[in-house]
N, C-alpha and C positions, 0 to 999 in steps of 0.2 A: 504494500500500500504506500501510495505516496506521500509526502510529508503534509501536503495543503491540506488531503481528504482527511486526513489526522485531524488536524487541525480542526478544519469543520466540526468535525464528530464533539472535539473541546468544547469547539463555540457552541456549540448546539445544548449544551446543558448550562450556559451562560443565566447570569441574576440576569443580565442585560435583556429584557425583551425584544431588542431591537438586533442586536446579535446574535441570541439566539434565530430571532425567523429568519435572518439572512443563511446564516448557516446550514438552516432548516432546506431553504428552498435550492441551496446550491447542491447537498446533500441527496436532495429528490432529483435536481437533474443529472447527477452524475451517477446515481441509481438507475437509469429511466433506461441507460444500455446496459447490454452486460460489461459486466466488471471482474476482475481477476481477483479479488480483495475479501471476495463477500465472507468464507469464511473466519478472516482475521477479527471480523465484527460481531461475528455470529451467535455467540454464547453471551455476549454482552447486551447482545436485540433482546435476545431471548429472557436476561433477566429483567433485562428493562421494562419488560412486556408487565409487570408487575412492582415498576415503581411507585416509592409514595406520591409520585407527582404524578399528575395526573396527565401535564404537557411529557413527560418522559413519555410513557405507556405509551399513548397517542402518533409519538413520532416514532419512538421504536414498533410499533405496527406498521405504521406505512411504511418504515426502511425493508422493513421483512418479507412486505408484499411485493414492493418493488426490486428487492434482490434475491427472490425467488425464480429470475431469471437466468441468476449469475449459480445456479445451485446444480450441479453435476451430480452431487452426489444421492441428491435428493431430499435431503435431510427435512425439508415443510412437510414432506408428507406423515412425519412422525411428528415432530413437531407443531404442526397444522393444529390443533386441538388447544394448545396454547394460546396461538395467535386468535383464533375464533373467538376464546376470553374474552377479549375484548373490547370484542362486537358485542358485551353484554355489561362493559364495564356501568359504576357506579355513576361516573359525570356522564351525562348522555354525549356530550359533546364528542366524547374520546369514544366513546363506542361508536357515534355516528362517523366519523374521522375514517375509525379502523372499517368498518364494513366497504364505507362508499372507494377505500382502497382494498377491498380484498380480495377483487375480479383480477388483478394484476397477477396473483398467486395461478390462475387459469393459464396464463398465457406460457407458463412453463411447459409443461408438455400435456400430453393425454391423460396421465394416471391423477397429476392436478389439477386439469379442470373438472374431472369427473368429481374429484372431491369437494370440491369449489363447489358444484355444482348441488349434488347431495346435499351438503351443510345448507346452502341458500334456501333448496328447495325445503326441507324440512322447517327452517324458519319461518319462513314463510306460511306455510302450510300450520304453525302453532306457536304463533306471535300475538298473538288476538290480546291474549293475559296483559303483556306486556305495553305499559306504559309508552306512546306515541308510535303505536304498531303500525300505523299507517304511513307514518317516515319510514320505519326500518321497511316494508314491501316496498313503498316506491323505489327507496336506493336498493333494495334487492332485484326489480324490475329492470333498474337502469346500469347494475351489474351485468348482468344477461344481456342487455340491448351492445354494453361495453364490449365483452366476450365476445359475440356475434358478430363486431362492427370487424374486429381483427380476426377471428379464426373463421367466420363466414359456417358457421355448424348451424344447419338447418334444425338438429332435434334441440338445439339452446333456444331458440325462437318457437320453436312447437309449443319447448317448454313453459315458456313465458308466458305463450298463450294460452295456455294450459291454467297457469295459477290467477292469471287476470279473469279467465272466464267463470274462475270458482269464487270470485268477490261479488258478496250480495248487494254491498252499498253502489250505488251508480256513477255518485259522485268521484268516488274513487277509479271505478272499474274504468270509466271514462279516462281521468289522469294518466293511469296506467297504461290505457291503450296508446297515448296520446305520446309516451315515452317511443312506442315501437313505430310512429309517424314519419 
């Protein structure tokens, strides 16, 4: 790893607000390809995933998701279960954060989007309980529409169609549909 991406990783846990989001978004773009590094990070995401901060948790999610491309080894697929957490963390904010990135975990190969894919559909399907459950299906919706847009997988759009068609509210069902436009 290089010495800047270092660096970032520092700044990224910065008091400074303002250096930390820099760090943050340089951090996401230099995620966004693959990377040769991702393991040197990797036990470090993973405990983050469970910091008492709640800005930690949050960005070590989205690093996870997005260096789930750089992952040879495979290691999200065991790991995956952790990162999910998250999408159910206590600030809604940091769950919302981690889900609306957690379609990027898809793009790794087949055996992770099907997981991806499983975990969303199940949510989806038994999220009603849960407090602003109508956010977490549309970015679950807009997950799938993400998926789709790059791997072009006709059963991901079936699917979608599938879980919009099982919403009894209209209001919604329409929203929903309105993602796949």
């Amino acid at each position: 790893m290089n010495s800047d991406i270092l660096k970032e990783f520092e700044r990224s846990k910065s008091k400074d607000k303002q250096e930390g989001y820099e760090a943050y978004q340089n951090i996401l773009a230099a995620t966004d390809s693959k990377v040769d590094w991702a393991y040197e990070v990797w036990d470090q995401l993973l405990e983050d995933l469970t910091h008492k901060d709640n800005h930690q948790r949050s960005r070590a999610s989205q690093y996870l998701a997005n260096l789930s491309k750089s992952d040879p080894e495979k290691r999200i697929l065991n790991d995956f279960p952790m990162l999910w957490e998250v999408t159910k963390d206590e600030k809604f904010v940091t769950a919302r954060h981690c889900l609306q990135s957690i379609w990027k975990v898809g793009i790794a190969g087949e055996e992770q989007k099907n997981m991806v894919m499983n975990y969303m559909v199940e949510r989806f399907q038994h999220c009603q309980a849960e407090k602003n459950y109508t956010l977490i299906r549309s970015d679950i919706i807009q997950n799938m529409r993400n998926l789709y847009d790059i791997l072009d997988d006709e059963n991901i759009k079936t699917m979608a169609e599938q879980l919009i068609e099982t919403v009894e509210d209209i209001k919604y069902k329409k929203k929903y549909k309105n993602i796949w436009k």
